[in-house]
C-alpha positions, 0 to 999 in steps of 0.5 A: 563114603563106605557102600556097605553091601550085604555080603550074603544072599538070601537063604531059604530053605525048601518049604521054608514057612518063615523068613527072618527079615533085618537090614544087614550085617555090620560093615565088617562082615562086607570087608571080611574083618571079623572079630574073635566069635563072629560067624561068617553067616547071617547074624553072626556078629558075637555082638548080636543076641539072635543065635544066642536066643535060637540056641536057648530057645530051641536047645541048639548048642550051637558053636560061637565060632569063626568056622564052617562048623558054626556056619554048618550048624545055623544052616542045619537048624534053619532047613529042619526048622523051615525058617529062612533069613532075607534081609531088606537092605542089598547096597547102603552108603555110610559116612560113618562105618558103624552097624547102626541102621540110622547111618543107612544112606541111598538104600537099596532094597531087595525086593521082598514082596517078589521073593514071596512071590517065589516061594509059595510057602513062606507066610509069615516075616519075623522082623528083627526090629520095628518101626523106627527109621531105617529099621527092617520094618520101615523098609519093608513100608517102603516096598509095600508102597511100591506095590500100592500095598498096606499093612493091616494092624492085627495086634498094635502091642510089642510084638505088633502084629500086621498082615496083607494079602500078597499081590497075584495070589490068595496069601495073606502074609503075616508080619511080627515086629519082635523087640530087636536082639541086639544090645542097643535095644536093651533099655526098650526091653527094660521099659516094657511092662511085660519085662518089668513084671517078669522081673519083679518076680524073678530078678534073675531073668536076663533081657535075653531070656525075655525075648526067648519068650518073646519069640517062643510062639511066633517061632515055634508055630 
């Protein structure tokens, strides 16, 4: 079997206020493979939607590039932002050597509720996906549970919205599911009524233009 290990670890600013939480990048980016516009930093697969998304959203200009530049820039935009990235997945097995999260076996999770822990100001995860099995916030389930701990519901439509008091401090920390930005899930966005609605009144909106509004508010708070 392929043990598909994160390759990064991860990244938080000083101050950082928000954590962008997945699972882990394609197997490609462990073995160092990477294809033409892939960057060598978290999300930088050239078939993933989350920089081309930030880049439209927050007006970055960003370069899709496998370069130091590239990389420089993602960094750059995070610490200014306060926005850090820490995956849930450190170690899964594949027998399949593919990106998809289901293939995941014998997971091995970081530990996210001890990494708040450790950065007092973090209060809010952005997870980059929902519910689904194998999926950011799945995992994170997981982990609570370990802890004896539940998530609350605050809002129960796409993007859901949970929250908890976090362990040995006041800190109640916020979770928001967003719709994954990946092309796989390209037909959820297409079903959502939201979408549809923007849609019909202007055929011209694009499945990333949706999650650039999507996101808008829960990065920009």
């Amino acid at each position: 079997m392929f043990k598909h290990t994160h390759p990064y670890p991860p990244f938080i600013p000083e101050n950082a206020t928000k954590l962008i939480v997945g699972t882990l990048p394609p197997p490609r980016f462990t073995t160092e493979e990477y294809k033409p516009g892939d960057v060598n930093f978290c999300y930088g697969s050239r078939d993933g939607q989350l920089w081309p998304i930030l880049n439209q959203l927050f007006n970055l200009s960003l370069s899709f590039e496998t370069t130091d530049k590239a990389i420089k820039e993602r960094k750059d935009f995070l610490r200014k932002e306060k926005i850090g990235i820490c995956d849930m997945v450190s170690v899964a097995y594949r027998e399949k050597v593919d990106a998809s999260d289901i293939g995941m076996q014998k997971v091995v999770l970081r530990d996210l509720i001890k990494i708040l822990q450790e950065n007092p100001t973090v209060h809010t995860l952005l997870f980059t996906g929902g519910n689904s099995k194998n999926g950011p916030e799945y995992f994170f389930r997981k982990k609570l549970k370990e802890y004896n701990l539940k998530l609350k519901i605050v809002k129960n439509t796409v993007p859901r919205i949970h929250e908890f008091l976090l362990p040995k401090t006041s800190r109640i920390i916020k979770t928001v599911s967003l719709t994954a930005p990946s092309g796989a899930a390209n037909r959820a966005v297409g079903s959502l009524q939201e979408y549809k609605k923007m849609k019909a009144e202007n055929p011209s909106i694009t499945t990333i233009d949706f999650r650039v509004w999507q996101y808008d508010p829960h990065f920009k708070k």
